[in-house]
C-alpha positions in Angstrom: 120.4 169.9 3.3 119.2 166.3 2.5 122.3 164.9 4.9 120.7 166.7 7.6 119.3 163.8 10.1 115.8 166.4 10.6 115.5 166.5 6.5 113.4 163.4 5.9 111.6 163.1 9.3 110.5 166.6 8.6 109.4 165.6 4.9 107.8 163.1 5.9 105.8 164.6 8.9 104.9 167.3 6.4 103.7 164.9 3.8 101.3 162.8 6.9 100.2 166.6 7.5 99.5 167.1 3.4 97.3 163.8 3.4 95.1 165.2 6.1 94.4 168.6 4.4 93.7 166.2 1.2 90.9 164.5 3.3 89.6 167.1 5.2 90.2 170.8 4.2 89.8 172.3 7.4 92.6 170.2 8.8 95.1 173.2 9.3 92.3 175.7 10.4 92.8 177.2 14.0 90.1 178.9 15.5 89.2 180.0 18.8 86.1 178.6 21.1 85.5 179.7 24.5 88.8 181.5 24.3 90.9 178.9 23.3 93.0 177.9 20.4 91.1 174.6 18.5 92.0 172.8 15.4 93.7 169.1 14.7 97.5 170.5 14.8 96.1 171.9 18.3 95.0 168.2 19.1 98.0 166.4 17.6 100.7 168.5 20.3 98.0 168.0 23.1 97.5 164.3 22.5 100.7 163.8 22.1 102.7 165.5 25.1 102.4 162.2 27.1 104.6 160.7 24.1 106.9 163.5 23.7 107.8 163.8 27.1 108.3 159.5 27.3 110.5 160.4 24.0 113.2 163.0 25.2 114.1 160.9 28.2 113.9 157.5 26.3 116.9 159.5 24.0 119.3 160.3 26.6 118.5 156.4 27.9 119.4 155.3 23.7 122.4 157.7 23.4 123.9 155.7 26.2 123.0 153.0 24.1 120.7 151.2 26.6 116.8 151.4 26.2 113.9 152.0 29.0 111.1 149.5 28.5 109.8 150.1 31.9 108.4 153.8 30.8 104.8 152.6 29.9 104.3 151.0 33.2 105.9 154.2 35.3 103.2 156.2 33.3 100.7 153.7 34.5 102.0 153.8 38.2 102.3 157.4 38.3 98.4 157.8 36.8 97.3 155.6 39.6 99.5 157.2 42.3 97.9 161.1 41.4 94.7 159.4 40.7 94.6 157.6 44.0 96.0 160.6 46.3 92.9 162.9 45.1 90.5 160.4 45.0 89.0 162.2 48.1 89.7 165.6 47.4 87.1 168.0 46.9 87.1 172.0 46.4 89.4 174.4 45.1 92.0 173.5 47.6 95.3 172.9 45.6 96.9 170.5 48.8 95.8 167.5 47.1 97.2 168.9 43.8 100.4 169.6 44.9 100.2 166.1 47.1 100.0 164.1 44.0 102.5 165.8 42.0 104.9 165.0 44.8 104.3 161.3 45.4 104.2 160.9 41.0 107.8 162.8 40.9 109.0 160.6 43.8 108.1 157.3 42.2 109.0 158.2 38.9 112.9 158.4 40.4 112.5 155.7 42.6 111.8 153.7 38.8 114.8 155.3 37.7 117.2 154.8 40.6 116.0 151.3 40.1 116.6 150.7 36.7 120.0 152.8 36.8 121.5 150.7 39.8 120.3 147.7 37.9 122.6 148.8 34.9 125.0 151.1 36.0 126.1 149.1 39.2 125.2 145.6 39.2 125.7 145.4 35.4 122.3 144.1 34.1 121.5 144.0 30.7 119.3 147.2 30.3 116.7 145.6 28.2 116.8 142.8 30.7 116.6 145.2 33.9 114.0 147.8 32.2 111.9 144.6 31.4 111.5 143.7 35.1 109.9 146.8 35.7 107.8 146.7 32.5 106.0 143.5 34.4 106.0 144.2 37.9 105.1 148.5 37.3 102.2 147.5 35.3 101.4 145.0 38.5 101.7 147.6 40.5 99.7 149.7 38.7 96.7 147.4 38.8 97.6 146.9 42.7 96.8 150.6 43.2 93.4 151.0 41.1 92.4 147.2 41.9 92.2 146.3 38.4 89.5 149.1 38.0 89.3 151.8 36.3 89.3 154.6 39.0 87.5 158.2 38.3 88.7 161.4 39.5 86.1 164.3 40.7 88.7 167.0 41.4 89.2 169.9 39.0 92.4 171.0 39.5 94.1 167.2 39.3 92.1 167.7 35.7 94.0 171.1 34.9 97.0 169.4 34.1 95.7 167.4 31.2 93.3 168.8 30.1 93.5 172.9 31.4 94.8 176.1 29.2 97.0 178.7 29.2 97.5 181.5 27.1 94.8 179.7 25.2 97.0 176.7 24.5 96.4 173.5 26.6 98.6 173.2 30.0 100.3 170.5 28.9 102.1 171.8 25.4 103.8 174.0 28.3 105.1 171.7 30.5 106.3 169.1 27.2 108.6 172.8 26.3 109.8 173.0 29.9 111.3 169.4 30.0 112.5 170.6 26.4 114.5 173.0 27.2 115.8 171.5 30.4 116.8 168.7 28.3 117.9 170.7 26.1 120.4 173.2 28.2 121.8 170.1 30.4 122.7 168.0 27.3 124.2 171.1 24.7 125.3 174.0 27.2 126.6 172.1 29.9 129.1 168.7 29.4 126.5 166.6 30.3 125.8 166.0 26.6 129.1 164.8 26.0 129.2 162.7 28.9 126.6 160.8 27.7 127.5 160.1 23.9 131.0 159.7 25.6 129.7 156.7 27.2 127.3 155.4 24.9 130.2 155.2 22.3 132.6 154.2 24.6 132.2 153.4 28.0 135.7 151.9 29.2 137.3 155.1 27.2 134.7 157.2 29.0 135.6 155.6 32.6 139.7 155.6 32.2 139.2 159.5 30.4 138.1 160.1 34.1 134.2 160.5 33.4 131.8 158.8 35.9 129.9 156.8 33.4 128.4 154.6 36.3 126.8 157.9 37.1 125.8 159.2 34.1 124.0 156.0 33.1 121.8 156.3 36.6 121.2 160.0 36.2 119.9 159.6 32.7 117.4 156.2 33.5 116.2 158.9 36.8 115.0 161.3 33.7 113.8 159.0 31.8 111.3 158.1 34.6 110.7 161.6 35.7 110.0 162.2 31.7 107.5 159.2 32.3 105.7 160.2 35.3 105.1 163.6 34.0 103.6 162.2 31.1 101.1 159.3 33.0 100.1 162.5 35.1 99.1 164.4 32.0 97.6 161.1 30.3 95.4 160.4 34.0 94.5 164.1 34.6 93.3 164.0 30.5 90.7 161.1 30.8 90.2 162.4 34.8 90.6 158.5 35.5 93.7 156.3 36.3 93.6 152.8 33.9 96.1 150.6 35.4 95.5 147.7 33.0 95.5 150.0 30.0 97.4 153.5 30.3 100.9 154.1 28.9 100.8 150.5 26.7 103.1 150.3 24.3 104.4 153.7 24.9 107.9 152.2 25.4 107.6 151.1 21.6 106.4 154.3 20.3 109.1 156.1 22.3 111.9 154.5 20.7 110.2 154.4 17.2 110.3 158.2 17.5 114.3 158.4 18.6 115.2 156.2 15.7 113.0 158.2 13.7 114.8 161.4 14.8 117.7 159.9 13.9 119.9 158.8 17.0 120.8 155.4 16.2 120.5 152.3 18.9 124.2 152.0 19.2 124.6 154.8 21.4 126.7 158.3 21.0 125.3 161.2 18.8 121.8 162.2 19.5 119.3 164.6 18.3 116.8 165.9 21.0 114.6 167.9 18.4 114.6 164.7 15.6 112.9 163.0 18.6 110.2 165.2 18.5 109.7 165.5 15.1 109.8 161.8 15.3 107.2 161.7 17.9 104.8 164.0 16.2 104.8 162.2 13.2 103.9 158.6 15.2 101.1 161.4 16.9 99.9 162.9 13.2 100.0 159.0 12.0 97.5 157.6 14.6 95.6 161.2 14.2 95.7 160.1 10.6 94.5 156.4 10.6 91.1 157.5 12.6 90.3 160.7 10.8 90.4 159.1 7.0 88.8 156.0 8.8 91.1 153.3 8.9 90.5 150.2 11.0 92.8 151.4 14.5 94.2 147.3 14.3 96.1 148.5 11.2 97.9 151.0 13.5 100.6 149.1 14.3 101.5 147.9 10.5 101.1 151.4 9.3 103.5 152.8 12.3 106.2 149.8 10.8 105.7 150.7 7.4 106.4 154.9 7.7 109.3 153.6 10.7 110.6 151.9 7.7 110.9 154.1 5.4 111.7 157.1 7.0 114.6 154.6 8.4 115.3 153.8 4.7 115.6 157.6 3.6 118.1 158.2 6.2 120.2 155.5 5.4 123.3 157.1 3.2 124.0 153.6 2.0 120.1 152.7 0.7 120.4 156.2 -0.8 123.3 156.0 -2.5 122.0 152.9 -4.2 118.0 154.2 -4.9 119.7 157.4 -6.0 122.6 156.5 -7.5 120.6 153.8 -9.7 118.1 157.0 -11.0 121.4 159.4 -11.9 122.9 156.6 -13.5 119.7 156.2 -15.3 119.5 159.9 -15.8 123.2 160.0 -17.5 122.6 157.3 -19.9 119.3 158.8 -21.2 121.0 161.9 -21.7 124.5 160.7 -23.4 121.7 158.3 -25.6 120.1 161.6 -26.1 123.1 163.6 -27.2 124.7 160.6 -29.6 121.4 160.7 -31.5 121.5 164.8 -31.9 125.0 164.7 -33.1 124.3 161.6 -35.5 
């Protein structure tokens, strides 16, 4: 059980849970209010779908054992792109809706056609490539809105981020949708072992007759699809589009949850669902910091700090040596113990 790579993200997401209930003892109470499901664990999965969603595309992008730094500014682009297409709308019409969705989709694979060419054809580093489009998306961005914060007055744009169904919020369903699509392309098709084909081993990947030249463009295009879903949540949330501000530092968080989850940063085996868990417990961890009423500027240490250990816990080698040292311990107590009873 404890060599599982979902055993101590799990423990520890359970334990950031724990000291909640310890400071607040309604913490894990669910109740319903105008017919919808409320409580913090409801809060922690609807805060944190933008984040999820960056997450499972930023693993496929790792597994290949390249990295997307570019997903905070798509998420910015893509809130000012729906933001700015139904700035005039007005009504229950759902043209403007479905408008927005379509220009956000399309630029969110224009960002990843144009980091995967970058990588996959003219052979650009992909922290070097994804960079260029961290600067000039988040330009972009501020292009768009003007450098102003820009206000939306259309309800349906708002649904997405902040609506409900079944009495859970909107956006919890579409975070499971991209799950499972992720999900069935990567374990019951070959896709999945395309891609830690390649990011083991891409010249044994390419002369084994795999297309890896594809596979790296097709998993930067999900990546930004992944990210321009979630800036259309985060913009229909706050019913605004921040260009300056929205989606910063998501790239970081992203990958903090995929190492958390336990795919490593040198490509190959990956783990969809440890990226999740790893994502909720960077979620539960901010949720944390501002309920018990730490400074937010301590955030960021705090994030390193639970990164770090969680990293720590999964490492065989740093367990065999904490571990090893206590059952050594352990033994010699005991033989002490033993040589005294017989004596």
């Amino acid at each position: 059980m404890m060599k599982s790579k979902l055993f101590w993200p799990i423990v520890v997401l359970l334990i950031i849970l724990l000291i909640n209930l310890f400071f607040d003892k309604n913490f894990f109470t669910i109740e319903v209010k105008n017919g919808y499901l409320t409580g913090s664990l409801i809060d922690i999965l609807n805060r944190g779908a933008p984040l999820l969603l960056v997450s499972i595309g930023m693993t496929l992008v790792i597994a290949t054992k390249g990295v997307d730094l570019g997903v905070g500014s798509v998420i910015a682009m893509a809130g000012a792109v729906g933001a700015m297409t139904v700035s005039g709308a007005n009504g229950d019409s759902l043209v403007p809706l479905f408008t927005a969705i379509a220009f956000v989709i399309a630029i969110s694979i224009l960002t990843g056609i144009w980091n995967g060419v970058l990588v996959s054809r003219i052979g650009v580093q992909p922290i070097v490539a994804t960079l260029i489009l961290m600067v000039a998306g988040r330009g972009i961005a501020q292009l768009i809105t003007d450098g102003q914060i820009m206000t939306v007055y259309y309800d349906p744009y708002t649904f997405i981020g902040g609506g409900h169904l079944l009495m859970l919020p909107f956006s919890i369903f579409i975070v499971a949708a991209m799950l499972v699509i992720a999900s069935f392309l990567t374990r019951k098709t070959a896709m999945g072992l395309f891609i830690e084909s390649v990011g083991t081993n891409p010249e044994a990947s390419r002369l084994s007759g795999i297309n890896s030249k594809n596979i790296l463009l097709m998993v930067y295009v999900f990546s930004g699809i992944c990210a321009g879903i979630g800036g259309l949540i985060l913009s229909s949330n706050v019913a605004s589009a921040d260009g300056n501000n929205a989606g910063l530092w998501y790239e970081l968080d992203a990958i903090l949850a995929v190492v958390i989850g336990g795919t490593s940063l040198n490509g190959g085996r990956f783990y969809l669902m440890g990226t999740v868990i790893g994502a909720l417990i960077i979620q539960s961890l901010t949720t944390t910091i501002y309920s018990i009423g730490i400074a937010p500027e301590i955030n960021l240490v705090v994030k390193a700090i639970v990164v770090l250990i969680v990293c720590l816990l999964q490492s065989p080698e740093f367990r065999k040596k904490v571990f090893g040292v206590f059952n050594m311990k352990q033994t010699e107590k005991k033989s002490k113990n033993e040589g005294v009873s017989i004596s």
